[in-house]
FIMAR-205012 format. One record per residue (C-alpha): residue number from 1; residue in three letters; chain; z, y, x. Coordinates in steps of 0.001 Angstrom, whole numbers, plus 500000, padded with zeros to 6 digits. Layout:
N
[NUM, ALA, A, [Z, Y, X]]
...
***
This chain:
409
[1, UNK, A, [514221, 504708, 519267]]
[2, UNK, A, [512445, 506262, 521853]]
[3, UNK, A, [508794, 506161, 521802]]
[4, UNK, A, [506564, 508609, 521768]]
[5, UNK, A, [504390, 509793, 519387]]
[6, UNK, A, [501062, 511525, 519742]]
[7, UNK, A, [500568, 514869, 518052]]
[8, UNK, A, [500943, 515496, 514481]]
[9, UNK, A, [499704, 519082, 514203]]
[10, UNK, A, [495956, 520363, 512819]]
[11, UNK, A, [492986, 519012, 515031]]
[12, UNK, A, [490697, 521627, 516256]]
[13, UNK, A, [487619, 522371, 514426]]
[14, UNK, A, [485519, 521619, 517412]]
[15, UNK, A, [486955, 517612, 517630]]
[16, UNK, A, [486564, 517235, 513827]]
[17, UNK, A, [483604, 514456, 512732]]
[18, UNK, A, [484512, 514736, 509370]]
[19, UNK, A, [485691, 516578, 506603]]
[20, UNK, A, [489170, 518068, 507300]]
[21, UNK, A, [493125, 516917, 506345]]
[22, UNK, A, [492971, 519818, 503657]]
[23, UNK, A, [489914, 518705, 501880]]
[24, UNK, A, [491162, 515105, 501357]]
[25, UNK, A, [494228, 516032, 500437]]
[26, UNK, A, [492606, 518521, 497785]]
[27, UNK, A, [490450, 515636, 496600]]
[28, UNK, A, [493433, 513480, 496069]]
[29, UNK, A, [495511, 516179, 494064]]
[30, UNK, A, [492712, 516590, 492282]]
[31, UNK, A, [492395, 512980, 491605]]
[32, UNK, A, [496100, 512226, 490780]]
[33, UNK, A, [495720, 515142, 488285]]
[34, UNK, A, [492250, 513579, 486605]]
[35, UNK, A, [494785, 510268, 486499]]
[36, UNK, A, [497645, 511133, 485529]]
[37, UNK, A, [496218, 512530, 482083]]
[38, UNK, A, [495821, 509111, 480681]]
[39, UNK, A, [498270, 507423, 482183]]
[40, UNK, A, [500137, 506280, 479339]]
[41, UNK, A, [497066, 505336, 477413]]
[42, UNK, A, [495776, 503123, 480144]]
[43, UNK, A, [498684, 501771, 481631]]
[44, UNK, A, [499291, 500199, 477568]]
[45, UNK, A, [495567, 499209, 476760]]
[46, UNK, A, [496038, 497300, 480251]]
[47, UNK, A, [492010, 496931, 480807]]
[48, UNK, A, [490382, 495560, 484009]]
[49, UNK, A, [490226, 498941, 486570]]
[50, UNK, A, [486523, 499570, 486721]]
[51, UNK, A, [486852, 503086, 485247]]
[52, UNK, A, [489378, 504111, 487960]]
[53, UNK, A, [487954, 502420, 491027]]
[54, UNK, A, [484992, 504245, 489610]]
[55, UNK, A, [486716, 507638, 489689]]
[56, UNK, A, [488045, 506394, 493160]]
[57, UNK, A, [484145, 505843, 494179]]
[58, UNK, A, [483343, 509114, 493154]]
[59, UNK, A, [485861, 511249, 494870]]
[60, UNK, A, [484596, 509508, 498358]]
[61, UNK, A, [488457, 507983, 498809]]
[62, UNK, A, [487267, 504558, 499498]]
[63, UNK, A, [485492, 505461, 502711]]
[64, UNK, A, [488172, 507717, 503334]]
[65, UNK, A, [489525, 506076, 506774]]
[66, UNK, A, [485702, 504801, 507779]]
[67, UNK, A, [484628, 506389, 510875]]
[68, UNK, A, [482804, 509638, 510293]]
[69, UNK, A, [479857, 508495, 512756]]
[70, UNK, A, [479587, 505444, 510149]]
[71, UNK, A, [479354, 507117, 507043]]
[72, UNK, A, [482438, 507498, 506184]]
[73, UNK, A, [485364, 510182, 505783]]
[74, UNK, A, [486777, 509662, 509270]]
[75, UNK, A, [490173, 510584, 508198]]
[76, UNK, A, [493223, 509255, 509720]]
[77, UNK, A, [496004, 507081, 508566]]
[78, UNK, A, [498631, 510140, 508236]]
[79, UNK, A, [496152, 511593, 505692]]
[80, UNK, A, [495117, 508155, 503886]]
[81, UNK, A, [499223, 507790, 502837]]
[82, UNK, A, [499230, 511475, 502027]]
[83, UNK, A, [496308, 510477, 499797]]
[84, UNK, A, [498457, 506992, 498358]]
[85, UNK, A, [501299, 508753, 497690]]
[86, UNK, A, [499674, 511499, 496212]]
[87, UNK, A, [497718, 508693, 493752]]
[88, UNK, A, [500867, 506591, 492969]]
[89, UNK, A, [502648, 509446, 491438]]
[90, UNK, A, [499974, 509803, 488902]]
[91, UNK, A, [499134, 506162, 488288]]
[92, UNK, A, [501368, 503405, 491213]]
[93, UNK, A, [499085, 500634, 490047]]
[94, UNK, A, [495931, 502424, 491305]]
[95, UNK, A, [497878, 503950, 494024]]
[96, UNK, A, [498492, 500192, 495245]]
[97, UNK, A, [495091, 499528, 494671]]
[98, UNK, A, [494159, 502042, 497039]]
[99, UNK, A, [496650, 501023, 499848]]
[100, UNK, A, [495186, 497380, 499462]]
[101, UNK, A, [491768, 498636, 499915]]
[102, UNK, A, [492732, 500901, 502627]]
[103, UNK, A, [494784, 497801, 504766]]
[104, UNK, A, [492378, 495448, 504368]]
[105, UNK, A, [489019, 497304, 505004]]
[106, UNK, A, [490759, 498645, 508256]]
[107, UNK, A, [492620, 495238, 509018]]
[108, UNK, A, [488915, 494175, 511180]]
[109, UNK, A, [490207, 496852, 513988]]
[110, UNK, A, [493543, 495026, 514296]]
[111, UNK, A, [492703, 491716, 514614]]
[112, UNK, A, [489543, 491989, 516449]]
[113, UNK, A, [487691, 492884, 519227]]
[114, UNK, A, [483902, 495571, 519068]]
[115, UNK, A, [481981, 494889, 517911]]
[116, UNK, A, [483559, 493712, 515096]]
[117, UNK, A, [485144, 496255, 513652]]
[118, UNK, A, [482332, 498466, 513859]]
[119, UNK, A, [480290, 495768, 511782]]
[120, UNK, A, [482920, 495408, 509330]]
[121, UNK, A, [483282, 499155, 508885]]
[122, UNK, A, [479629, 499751, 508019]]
[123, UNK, A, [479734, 497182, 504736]]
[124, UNK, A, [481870, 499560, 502719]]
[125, UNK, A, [480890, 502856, 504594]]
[126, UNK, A, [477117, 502137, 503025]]
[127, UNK, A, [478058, 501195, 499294]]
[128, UNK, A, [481681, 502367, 498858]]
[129, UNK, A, [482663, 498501, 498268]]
[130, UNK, A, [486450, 497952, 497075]]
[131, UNK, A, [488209, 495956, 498981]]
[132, UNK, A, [490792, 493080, 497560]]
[133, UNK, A, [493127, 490199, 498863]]
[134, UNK, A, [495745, 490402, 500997]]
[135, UNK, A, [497123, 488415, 504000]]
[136, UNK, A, [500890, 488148, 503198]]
[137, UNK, A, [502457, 484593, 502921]]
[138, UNK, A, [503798, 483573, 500279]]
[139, UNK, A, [502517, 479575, 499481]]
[140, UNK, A, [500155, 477389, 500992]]
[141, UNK, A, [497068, 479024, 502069]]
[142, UNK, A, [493640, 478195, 501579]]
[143, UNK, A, [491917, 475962, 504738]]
[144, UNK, A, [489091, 476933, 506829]]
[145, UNK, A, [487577, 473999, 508363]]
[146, UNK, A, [485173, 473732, 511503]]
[147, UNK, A, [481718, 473173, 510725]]
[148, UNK, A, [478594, 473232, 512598]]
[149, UNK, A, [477565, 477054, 512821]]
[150, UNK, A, [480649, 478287, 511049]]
[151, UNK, A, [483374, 477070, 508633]]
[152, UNK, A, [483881, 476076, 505299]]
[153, UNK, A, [486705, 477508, 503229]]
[154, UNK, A, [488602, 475890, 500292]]
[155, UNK, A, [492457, 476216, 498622]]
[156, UNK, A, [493504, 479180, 496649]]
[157, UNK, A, [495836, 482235, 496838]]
[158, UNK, A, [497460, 482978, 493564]]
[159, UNK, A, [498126, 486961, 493477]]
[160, UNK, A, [496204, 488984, 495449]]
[161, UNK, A, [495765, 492847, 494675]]
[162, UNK, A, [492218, 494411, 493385]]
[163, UNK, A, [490074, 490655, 493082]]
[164, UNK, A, [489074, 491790, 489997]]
[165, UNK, A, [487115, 494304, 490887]]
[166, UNK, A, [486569, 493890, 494487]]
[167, UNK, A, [482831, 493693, 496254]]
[168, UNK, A, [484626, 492436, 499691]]
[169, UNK, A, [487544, 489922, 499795]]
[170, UNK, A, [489901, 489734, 502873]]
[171, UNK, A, [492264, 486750, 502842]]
[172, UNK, A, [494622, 484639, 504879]]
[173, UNK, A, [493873, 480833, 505695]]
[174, UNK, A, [494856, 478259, 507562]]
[175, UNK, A, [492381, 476704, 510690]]
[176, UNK, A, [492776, 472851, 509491]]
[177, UNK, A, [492030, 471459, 513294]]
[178, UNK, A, [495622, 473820, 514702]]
[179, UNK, A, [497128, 475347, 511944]]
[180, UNK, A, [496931, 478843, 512684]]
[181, UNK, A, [496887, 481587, 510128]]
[182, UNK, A, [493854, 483997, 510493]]
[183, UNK, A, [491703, 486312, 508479]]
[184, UNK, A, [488563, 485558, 506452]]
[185, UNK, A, [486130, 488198, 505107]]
[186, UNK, A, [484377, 486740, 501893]]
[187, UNK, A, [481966, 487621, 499443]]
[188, UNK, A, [483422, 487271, 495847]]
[189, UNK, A, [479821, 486384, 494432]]
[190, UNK, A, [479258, 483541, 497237]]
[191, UNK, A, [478942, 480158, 496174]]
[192, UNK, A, [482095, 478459, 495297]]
[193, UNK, A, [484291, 481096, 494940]]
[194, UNK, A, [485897, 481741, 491383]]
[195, UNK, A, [488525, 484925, 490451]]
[196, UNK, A, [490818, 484137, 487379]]
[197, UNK, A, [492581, 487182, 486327]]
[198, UNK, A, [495798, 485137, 485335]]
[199, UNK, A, [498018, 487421, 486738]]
[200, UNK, A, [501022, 488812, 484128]]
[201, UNK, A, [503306, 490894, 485455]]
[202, UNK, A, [505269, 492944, 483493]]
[203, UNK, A, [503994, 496209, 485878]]
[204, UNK, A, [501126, 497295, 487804]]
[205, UNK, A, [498987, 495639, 485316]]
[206, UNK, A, [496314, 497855, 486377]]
[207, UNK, A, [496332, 497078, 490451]]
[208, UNK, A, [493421, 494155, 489257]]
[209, UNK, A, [495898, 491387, 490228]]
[210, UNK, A, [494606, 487997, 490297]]
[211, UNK, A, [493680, 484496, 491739]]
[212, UNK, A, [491047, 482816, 493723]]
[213, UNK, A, [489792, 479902, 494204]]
[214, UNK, A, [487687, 478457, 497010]]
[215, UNK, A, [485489, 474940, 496922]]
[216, UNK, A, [483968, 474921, 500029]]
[217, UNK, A, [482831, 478127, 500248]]
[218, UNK, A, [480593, 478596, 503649]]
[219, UNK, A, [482123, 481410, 506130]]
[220, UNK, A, [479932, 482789, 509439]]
[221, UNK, A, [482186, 482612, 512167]]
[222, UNK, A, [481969, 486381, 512522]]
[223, UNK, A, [483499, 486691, 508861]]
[224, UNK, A, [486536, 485085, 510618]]
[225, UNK, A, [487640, 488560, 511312]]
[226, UNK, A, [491001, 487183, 514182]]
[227, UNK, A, [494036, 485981, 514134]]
[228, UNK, A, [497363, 486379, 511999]]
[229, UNK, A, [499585, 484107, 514325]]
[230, UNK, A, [503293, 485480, 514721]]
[231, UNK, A, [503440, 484771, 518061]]
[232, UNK, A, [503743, 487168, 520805]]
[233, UNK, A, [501585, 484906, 522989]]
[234, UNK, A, [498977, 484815, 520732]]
[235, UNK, A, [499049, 488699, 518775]]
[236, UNK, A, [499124, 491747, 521252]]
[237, UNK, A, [501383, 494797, 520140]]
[238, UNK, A, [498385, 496358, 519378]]
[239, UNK, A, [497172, 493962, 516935]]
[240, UNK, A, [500920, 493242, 515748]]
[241, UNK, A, [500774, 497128, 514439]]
[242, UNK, A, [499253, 495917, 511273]]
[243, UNK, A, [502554, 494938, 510614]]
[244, UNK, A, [503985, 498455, 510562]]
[245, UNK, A, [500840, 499934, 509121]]
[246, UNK, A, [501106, 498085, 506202]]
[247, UNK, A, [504932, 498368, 505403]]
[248, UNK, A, [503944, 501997, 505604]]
[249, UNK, A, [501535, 501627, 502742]]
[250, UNK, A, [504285, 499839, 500279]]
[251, UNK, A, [506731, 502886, 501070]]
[252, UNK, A, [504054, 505748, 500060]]
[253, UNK, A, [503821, 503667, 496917]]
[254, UNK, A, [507248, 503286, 496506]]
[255, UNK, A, [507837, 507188, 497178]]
[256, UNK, A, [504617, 508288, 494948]]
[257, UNK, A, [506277, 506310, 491688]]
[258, UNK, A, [510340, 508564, 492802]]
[259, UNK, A, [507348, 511518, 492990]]
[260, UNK, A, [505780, 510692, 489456]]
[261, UNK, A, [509110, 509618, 487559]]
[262, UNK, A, [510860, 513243, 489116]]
[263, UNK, A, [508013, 515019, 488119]]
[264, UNK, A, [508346, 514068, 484532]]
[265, UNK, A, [511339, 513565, 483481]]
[266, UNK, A, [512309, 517296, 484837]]
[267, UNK, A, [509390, 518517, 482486]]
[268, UNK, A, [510350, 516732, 479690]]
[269, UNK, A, [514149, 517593, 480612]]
[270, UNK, A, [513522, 521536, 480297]]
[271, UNK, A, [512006, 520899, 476897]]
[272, UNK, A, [514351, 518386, 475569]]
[273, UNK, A, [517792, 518199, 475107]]
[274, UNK, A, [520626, 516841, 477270]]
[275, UNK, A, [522001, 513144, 475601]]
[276, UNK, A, [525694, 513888, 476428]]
[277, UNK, A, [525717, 517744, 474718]]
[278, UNK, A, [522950, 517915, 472407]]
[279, UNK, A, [523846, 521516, 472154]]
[280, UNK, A, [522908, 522080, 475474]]
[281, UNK, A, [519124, 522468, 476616]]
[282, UNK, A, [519039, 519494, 479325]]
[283, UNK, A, [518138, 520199, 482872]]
[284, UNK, A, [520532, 523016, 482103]]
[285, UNK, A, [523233, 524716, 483917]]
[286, UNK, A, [525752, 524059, 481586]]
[287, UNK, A, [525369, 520335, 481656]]
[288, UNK, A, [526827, 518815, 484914]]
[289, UNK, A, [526322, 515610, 484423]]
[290, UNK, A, [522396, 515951, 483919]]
[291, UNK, A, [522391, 518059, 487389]]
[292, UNK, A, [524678, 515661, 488899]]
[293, UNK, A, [522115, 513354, 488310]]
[294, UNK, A, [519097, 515101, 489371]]
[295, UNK, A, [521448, 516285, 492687]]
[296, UNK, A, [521632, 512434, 493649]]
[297, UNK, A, [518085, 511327, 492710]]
[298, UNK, A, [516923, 514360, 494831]]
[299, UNK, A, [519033, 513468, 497965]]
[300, UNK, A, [517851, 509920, 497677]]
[301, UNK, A, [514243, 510727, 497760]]
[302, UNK, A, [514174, 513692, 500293]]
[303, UNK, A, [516405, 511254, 502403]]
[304, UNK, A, [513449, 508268, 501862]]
[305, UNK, A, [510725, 510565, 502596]]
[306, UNK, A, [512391, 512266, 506095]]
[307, UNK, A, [512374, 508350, 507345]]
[308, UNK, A, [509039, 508119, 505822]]
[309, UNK, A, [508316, 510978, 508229]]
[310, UNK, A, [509597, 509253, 511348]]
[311, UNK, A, [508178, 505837, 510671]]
[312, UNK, A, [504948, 507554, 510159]]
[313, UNK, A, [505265, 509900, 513378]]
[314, UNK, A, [505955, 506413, 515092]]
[315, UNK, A, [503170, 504525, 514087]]
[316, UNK, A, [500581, 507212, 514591]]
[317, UNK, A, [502189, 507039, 518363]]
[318, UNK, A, [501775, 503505, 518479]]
[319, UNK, A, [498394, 503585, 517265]]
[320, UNK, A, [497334, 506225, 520399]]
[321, UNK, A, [498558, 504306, 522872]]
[322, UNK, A, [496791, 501115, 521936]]
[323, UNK, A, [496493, 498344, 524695]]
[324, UNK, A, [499083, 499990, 526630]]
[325, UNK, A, [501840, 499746, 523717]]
[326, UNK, A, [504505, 497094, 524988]]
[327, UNK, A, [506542, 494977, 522474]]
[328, UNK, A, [509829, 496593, 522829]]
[329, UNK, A, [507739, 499403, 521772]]
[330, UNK, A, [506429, 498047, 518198]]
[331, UNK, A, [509837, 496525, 517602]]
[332, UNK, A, [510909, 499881, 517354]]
[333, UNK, A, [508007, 501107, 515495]]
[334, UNK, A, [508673, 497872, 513594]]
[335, UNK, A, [512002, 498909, 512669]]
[336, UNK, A, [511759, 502403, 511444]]
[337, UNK, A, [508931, 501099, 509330]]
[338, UNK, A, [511180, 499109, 507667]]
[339, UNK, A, [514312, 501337, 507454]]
[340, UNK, A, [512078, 503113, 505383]]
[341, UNK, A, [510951, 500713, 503507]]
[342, UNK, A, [514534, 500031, 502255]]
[343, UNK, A, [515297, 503508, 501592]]
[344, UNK, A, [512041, 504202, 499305]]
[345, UNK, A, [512668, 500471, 497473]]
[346, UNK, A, [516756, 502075, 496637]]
[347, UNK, A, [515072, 505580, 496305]]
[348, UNK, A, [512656, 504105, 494005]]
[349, UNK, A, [514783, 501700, 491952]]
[350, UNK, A, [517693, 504346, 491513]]
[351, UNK, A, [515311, 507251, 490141]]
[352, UNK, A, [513150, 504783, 487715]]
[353, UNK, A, [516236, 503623, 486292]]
[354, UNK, A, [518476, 506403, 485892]]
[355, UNK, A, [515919, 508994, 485143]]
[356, UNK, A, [515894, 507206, 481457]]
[357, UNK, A, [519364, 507714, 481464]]
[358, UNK, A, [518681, 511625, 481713]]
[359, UNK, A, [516159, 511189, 478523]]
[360, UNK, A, [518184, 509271, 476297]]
[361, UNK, A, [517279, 507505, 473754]]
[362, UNK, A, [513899, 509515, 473368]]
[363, UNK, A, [513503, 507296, 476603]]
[364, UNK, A, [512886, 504041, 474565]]
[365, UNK, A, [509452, 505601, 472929]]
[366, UNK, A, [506224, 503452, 474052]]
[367, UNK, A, [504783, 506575, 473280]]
[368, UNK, A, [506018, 508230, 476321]]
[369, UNK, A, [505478, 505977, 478612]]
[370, UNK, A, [508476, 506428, 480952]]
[371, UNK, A, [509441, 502978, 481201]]
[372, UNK, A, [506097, 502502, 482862]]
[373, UNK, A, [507586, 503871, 486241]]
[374, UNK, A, [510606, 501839, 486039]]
[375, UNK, A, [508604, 498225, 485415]]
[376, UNK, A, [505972, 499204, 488106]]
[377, UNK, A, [509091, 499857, 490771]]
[378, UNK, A, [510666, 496632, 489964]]
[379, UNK, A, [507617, 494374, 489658]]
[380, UNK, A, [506649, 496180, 493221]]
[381, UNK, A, [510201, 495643, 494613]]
[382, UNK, A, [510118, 491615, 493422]]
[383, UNK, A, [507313, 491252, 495739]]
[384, UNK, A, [508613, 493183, 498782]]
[385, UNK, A, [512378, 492655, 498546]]
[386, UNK, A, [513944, 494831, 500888]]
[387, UNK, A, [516633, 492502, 501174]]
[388, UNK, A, [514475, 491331, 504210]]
[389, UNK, A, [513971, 494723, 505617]]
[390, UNK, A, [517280, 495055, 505654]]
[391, UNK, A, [518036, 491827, 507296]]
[392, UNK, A, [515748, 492449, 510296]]
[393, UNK, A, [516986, 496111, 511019]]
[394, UNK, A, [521067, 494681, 510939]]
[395, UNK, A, [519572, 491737, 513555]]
[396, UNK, A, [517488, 494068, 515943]]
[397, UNK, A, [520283, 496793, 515523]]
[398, UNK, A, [523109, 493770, 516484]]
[399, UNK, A, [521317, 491437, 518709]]
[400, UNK, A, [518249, 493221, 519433]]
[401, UNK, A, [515653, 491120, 517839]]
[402, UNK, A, [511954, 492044, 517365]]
[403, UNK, A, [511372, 491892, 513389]]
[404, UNK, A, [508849, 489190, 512718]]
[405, UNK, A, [505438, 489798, 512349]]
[406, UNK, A, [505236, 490463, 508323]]
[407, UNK, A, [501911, 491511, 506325]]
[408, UNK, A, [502648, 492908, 502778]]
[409, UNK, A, [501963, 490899, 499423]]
***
């Protein structure tokens, strides 16, 4: 997997437009920390996210990838999964929240051509607008039909990340003259459009899951922000990078809940005591099976995050050499992206699982709160399977196959 990447190291001071890597990084730390102290309590009480998009809002994060020159933080997308990852540790159902906003505010650069993007970019650069929706396929999707100065939209999508609180809704549809799949830009308080927050999964209650419905909702042709076909004839490899860029997005989630579940069950293991010896202190050296433990879960995740590291290296390569990136080129972008997918969903699964194991009993207390990281993991994992990941590294690795072109739930 040969391509290459552009440099990773600092910018200079004199190219910068906006504030630096360090200071978003600081501000996301620092948000993480203002998170994670009512976790527990919030994750349980299971409200509507207002409060933490709020806090989001106020910390500048949602304008965090918006062109400086536009108003916004003018960040790259190295920093913005620095900035996920960092979040989902603390709280993985805001730190999905995030990476939906993120995707789909910055999806109008993929799939279009200026001066779209630019356009699109300035709506949540002025009033720090969530974004919500999401252009995987998973059912049926709604219809945009042809009308005389634009379309009319109508169907619904049944979960779709953030609707509940969202001032700008990005979603997939279906062109009802050809068929093809594109994306739609909508206003949540347009005409005709109704959010039902019937969504019940057992975790990430708070990524402001939900449904929407359409009844002939009108959309300006230049809220029909390009195509989501699959096929190479139709989707150039720069466009098709969305792909990538968005599996990306699921594994800093993925690696931010190993991060958060680490994190606290070693604190609470140097406090508590070990459930094989209760004699012994647990994280101790006299217990080997506890370290055992810990020795595994900390291989997995290091191992996770180094492919992390490449996939991210790979995009960011991809993404600098933009019309001139060829397709043999994404698929191996493609591929590494999901390599690592698979190895955060195991990484993931393995540490939110076994790290009760470590606990105990104690584990089972609701007042804790650590089988929050294990139900957020799982309900995550459900909706990316990496099952398929797997499936299209083993065909491009055997027969060479380009992985499909695949959005995230």
């Amino acid at each position: 997997m040969g391509v290459a990447t552009a440099p990773s190291g600092p910018v200079p001071e004199s190219d910068r437009t906006g504030p630096s890597r360090a200071h978003w990084l600081r501000v996301g730390r620092e948000t993480a920390d203002d998170l994670a102290t009512d976790a527990v309590t919030r994750e349980q009480a299971g409200k509507v996210p207002f409060d933490e998009v709020e806090r989001l809002r106020e910390a500048g994060l949602l304008t965090l990838l918006v062109p400086a020159e536009l108003g916004g933080g003018g960040a790259d997308w190295a920093t913005a999964y620095s900035v996920v990852r960092e979040i989902a540790a603390a709280d993985s159902a805001v730190g999905q929240l995030l990476g939906c906003h993120y995707f789909l505010s910055w999806s109008a650069r993929s799939f279009t051509e200026p001066p779209v993007p630019a356009q699109a970019e300035r709506i949540p650069a002025a009033d720090q607008g969530c974004w919500g929706g999401g252009f995987g396929c998973q059912e049926l999707p709604p219809t945009l039909a042809r009308k005389a100065g634009g379309y009319v939209l109508d169907g619904r999508q049944s979960y779709a990340t953030g609707v509940l609180v969202a001032d700008h809704l990005a979603v997939r549809a279906e062109l009802a003259d050809t068929g093809e799949p594109v994306a739609v830009a909508v206003r949540p308080g347009r005409h005709g459009v109704r959010i039902d927050g019937d969504t019940d999964t057992f975790g990430q209650r708070l990524a402001a899951g939900g449904s929407v419905e359409f009844d002939a909702v009108p959309v300006a042709a230049g809220d029909v922000l390009g195509s989501l076909s699959a096929d190479e004839d139709v989707l150039s490899p720069r466009a098709a990078l969305a792909s990538p860029v968005g599996r990306l997005l699921s594994v800093q989630l993925l690696l931010g809940i190993t991060d958060g579940v680490l994190a606290e069950t070693r604190e609470y293991s140097r406090v508590g005591h070990s459930p094989w010896h209760p004699a012994w202190p647990a994280g101790s050296p006299q217990d080997p099976h506890v370290l055992t433990v810990y020795g595994e879960l900390t291989v997995l995740a290091r191992s996770a995050s180094a492919l992390a590291g490449q996939a991210l290296d790979a995009v960011h390569g991809g993404l600098a050499r933009g019309e001139d990136l060829t397709y043999d080129e994404y698929a191996e972008i493609s591929v590494l992206a999901a390599m690592a997918e698979a190895a955060a969903s195991r990484a993931a699964q393995e540490s939110t699982a076994r790290a009760l194991d470590i606990i105990g009993t104690r584990a089972a207390s609701a007042r804790l709160g650590f089988d929050r990281f294990w139900r957020n993991a799982r309900t995550h994992t459900l909706y990316e399977p990496a099952t398929h990941r797997l499936r299209d590294v083993g065909d491009y690795f055997l027969n060479g196959a380009h992985p499909p072109f695949v959005l995230p739930v």
